[in-house]
DRENKOL-579409 format. One record per residue (C-alpha): residue number from 1; residue in three letters; x, y, z. Coordinates in nm, 3 decimals. Each point is the difference from the previous one (the first is absolute). Layout:
<atoms>
ATOM   num   residu        px        py        pz
ATOM   NUM      ala         X         Y         Z
...
</atoms>
This chain:
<atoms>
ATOM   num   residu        px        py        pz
ATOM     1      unk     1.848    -1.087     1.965
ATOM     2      unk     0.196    -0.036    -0.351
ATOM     3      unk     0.358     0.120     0.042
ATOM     4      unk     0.104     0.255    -0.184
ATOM     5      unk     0.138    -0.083    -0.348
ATOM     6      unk     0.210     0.224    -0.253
ATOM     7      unk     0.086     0.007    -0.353
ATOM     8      unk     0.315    -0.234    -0.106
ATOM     9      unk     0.156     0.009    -0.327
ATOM    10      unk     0.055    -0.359    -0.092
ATOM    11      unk     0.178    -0.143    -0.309
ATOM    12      unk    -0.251    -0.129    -0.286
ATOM    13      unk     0.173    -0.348     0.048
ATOM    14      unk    -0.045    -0.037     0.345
ATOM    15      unk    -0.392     0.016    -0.047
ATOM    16      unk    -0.183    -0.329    -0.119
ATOM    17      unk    -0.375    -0.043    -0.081
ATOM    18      unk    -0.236    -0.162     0.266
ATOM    19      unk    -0.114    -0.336    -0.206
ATOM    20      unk    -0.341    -0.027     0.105
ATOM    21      unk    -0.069     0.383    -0.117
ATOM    22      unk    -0.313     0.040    -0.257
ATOM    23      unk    -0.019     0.309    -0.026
ATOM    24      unk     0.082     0.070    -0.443
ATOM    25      unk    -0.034     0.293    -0.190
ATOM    26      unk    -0.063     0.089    -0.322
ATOM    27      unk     0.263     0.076    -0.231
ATOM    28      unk    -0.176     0.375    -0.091
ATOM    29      unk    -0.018     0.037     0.320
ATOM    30      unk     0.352    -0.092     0.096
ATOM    31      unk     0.124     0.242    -0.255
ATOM    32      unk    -0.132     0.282     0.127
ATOM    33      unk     0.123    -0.084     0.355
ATOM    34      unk     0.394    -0.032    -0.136
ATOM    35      unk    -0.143     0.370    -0.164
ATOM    36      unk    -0.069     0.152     0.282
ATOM    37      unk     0.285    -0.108     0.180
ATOM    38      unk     0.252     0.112    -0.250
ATOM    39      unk    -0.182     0.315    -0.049
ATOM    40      unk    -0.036     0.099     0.359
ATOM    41      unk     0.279    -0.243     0.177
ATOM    42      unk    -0.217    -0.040     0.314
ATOM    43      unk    -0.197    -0.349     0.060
ATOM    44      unk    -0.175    -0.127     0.352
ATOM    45      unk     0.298    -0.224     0.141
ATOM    46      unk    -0.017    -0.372    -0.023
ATOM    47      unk    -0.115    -0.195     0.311
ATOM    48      unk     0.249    -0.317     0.074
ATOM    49      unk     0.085    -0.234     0.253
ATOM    50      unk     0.308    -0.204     0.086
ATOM    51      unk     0.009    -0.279    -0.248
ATOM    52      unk    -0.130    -0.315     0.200
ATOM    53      unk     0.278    -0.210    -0.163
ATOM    54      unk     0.231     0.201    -0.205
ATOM    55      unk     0.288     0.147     0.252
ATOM    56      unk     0.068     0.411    -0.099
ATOM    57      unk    -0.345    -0.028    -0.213
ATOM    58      unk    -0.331     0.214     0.059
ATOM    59      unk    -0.342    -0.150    -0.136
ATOM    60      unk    -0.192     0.244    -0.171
ATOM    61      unk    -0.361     0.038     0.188
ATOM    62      unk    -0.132     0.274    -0.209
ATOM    63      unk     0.218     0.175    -0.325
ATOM    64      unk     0.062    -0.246    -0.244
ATOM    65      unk    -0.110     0.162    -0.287
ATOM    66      unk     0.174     0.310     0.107
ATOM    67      unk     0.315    -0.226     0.085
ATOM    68      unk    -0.062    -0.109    -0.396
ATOM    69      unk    -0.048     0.361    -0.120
ATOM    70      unk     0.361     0.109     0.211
ATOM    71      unk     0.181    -0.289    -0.202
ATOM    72      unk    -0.124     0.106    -0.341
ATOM    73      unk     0.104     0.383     0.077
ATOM    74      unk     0.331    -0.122     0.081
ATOM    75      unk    -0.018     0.079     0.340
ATOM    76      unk     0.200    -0.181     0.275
ATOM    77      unk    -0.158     0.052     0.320
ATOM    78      unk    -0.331     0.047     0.140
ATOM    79      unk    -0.129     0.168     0.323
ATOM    80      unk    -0.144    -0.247     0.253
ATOM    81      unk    -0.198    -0.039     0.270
ATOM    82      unk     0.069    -0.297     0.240
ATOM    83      unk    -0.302    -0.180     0.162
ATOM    84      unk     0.069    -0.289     0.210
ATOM    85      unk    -0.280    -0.225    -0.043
ATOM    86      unk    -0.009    -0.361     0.027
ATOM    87      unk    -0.118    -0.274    -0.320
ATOM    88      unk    -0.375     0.012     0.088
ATOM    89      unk     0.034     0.430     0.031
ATOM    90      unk     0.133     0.018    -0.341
ATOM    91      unk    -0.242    -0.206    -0.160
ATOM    92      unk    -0.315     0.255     0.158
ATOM    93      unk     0.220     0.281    -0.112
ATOM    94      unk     0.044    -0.129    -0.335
ATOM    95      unk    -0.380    -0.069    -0.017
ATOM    96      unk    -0.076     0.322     0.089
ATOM    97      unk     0.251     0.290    -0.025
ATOM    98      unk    -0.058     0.034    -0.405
ATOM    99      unk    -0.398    -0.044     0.029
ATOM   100      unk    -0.072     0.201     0.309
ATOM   101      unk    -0.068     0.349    -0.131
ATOM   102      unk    -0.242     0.348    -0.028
ATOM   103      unk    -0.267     0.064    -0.281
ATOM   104      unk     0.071     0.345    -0.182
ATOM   105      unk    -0.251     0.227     0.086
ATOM   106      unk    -0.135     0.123    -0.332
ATOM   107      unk    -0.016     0.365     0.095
ATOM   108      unk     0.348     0.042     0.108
ATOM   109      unk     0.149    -0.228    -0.259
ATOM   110      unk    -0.171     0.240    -0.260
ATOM   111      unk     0.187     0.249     0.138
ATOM   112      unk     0.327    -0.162     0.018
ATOM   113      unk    -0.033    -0.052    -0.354
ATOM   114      unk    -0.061     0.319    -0.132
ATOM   115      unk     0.269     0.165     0.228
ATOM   116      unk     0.255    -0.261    -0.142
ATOM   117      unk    -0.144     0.114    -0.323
ATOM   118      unk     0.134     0.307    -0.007
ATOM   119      unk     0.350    -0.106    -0.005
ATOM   120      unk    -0.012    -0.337    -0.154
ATOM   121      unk    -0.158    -0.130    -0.338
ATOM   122      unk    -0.283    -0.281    -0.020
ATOM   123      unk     0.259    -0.213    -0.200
ATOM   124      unk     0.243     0.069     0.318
ATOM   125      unk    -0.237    -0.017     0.281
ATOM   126      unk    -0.125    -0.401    -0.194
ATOM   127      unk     0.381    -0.097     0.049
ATOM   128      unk     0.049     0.066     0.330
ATOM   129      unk    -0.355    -0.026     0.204
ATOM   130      unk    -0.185    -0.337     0.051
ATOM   131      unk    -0.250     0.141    -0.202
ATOM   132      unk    -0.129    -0.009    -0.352
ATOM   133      unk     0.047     0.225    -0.264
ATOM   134      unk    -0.398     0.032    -0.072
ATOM   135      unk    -0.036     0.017     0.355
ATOM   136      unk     0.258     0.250     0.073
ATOM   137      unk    -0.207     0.204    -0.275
ATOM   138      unk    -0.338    -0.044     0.121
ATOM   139      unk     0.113     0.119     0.344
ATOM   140      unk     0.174     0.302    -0.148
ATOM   141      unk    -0.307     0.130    -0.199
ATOM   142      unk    -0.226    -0.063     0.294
ATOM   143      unk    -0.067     0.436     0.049
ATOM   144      unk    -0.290    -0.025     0.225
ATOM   145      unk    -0.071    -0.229     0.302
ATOM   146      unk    -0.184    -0.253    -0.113
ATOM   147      unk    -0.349    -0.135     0.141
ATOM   148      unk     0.087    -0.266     0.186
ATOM   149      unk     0.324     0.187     0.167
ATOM   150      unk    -0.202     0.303     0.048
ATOM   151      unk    -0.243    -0.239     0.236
ATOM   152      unk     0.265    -0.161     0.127
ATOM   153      unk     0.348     0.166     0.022
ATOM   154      unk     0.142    -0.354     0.123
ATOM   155      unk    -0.047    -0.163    -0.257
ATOM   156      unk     0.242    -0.290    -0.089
ATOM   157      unk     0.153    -0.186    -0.313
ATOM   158      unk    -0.093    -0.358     0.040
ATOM   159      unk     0.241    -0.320    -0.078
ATOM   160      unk    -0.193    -0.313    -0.100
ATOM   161      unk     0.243    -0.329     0.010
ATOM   162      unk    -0.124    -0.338    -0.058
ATOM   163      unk     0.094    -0.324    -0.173
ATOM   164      unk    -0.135    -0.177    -0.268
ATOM   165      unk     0.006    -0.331    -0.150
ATOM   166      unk     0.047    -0.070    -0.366
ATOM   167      unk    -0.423    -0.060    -0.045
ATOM   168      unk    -0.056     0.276     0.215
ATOM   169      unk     0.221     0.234    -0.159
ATOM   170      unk    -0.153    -0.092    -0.363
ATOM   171      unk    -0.364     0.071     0.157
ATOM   172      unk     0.108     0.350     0.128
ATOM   173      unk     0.161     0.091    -0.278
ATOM   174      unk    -0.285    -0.090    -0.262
ATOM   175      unk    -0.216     0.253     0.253
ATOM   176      unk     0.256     0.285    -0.005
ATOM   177      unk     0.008    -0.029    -0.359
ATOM   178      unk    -0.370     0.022    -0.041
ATOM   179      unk    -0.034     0.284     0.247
ATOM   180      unk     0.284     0.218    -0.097
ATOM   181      unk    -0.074     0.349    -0.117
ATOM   182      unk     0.156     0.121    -0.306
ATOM   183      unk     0.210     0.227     0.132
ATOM   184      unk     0.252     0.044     0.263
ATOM   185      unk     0.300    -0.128     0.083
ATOM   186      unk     0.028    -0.362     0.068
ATOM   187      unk     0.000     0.042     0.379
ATOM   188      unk    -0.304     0.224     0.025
ATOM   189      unk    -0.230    -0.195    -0.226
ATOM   190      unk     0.046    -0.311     0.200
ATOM   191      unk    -0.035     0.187     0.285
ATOM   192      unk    -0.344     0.097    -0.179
ATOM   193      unk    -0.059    -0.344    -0.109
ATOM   194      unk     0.059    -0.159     0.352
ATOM   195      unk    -0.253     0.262     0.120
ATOM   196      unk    -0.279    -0.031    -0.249
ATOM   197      unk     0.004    -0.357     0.097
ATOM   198      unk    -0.034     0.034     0.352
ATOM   199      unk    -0.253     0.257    -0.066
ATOM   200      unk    -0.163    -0.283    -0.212
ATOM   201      unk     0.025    -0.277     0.243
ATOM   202      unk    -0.107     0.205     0.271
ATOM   203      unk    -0.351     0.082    -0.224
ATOM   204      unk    -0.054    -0.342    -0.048
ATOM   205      unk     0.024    -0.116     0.345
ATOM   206      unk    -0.261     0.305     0.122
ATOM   207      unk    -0.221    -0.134    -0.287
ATOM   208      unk     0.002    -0.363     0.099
ATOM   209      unk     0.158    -0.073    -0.314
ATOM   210      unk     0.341    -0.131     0.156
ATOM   211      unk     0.030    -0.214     0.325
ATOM   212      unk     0.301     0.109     0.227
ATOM   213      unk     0.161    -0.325     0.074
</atoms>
């Protein structure tokens, strides 16, 4: 059984970045995290270790970019967890603590929205939540349940992530392009686009026109 850890306040200078971490974020995104901590002053504590080589150091496991976002706000300490984990337990942390994670369920997030809409603006609500602004909107305006949450109430928002080469990229693109609607915002017509052609590919195949290799 894990002992039982507290909250340490640590100096910012005392806390060094784990090398082999990939984990990046956007700079839109990193703005509104440094937003919402200077707005609201509260943050999930960073997750260190004893630095493997560095005497009266800590290596940051998870919290860099909130380590980052302390520095810029002129802050001078941080509040820390303390994890002690050997090399080959920080590297399957640090491979999985920022991409292990829940789905919003559509539903509820609908709600969420339009209850923070009643105190905060779109343009307010874009700066602070991992969200767009057009989808921030959409969500807002939704005033009935919609078909496919009314038969299914657990419905999720889905997260796509793959990777590209520079040919493949240029082929996916020239499809999007071709299969955008007119309007929207950028995010929801390739979201459209992507799913016209699926629904395309998936015609073809159930009319022999297409092999599935």
């Amino acid at each position: 059984m894990r002992k039982e850890t507290s909250i340490v306040r640590m100096p910012l200078d005392k806390l060094l970045p784990h090398p082999e971490n990939p984990n990046r974020m956007s700079k839109a995104t990193f703005e509104k995290l440094k937003r919402l901590i200077a707005q609201s002053h509260n943050y999930e504590p960073l997750i260190v270790r004893n630095h493997p080589e560095i005497e009266n150091h800590f290596e940051i496991i998870n919290g860099y970019h909130r380590l980052t976002a302390l520095k810029e706000l002129g802050e001078t300490f941080a509040d820390c967890v303390i994890w002690d984990v050997n090399d080959d337990q920080a590297r399957i942390l640090l491979a999985t603590l920022n991409r292990l994670g829940g789905k919003d369920e559509l539903a509820a997030k609908i709600e969420l929205i339009k209850n923070l809409s009643e105190r905060f603006s779109i343009k307010e609500l874009s700066k602070l939540l991992p969200d767009t602004k057009g989808a921030i909107e959409k969500l807002k305006d939704i005033t009935k349940p919609l078909p496919q949450i009314a038969g299914n109430p657990k419905l999720f928002l889905n997260t796509l992530v793959f990777f590209l080469d520079d040919e493949q990229i240029k082929v996916v693109n020239s499809a999007l392009e071709k299969a955008m609607p007119p309007k929207g915002t950028k995010s929801e017509k390739m979201t459209a686009a992507l799913t016209v052609i699926a629904e395309a590919y998936i015609k073809g195949l159930k009319n022999g026109r297409l092999q599935n290799n």
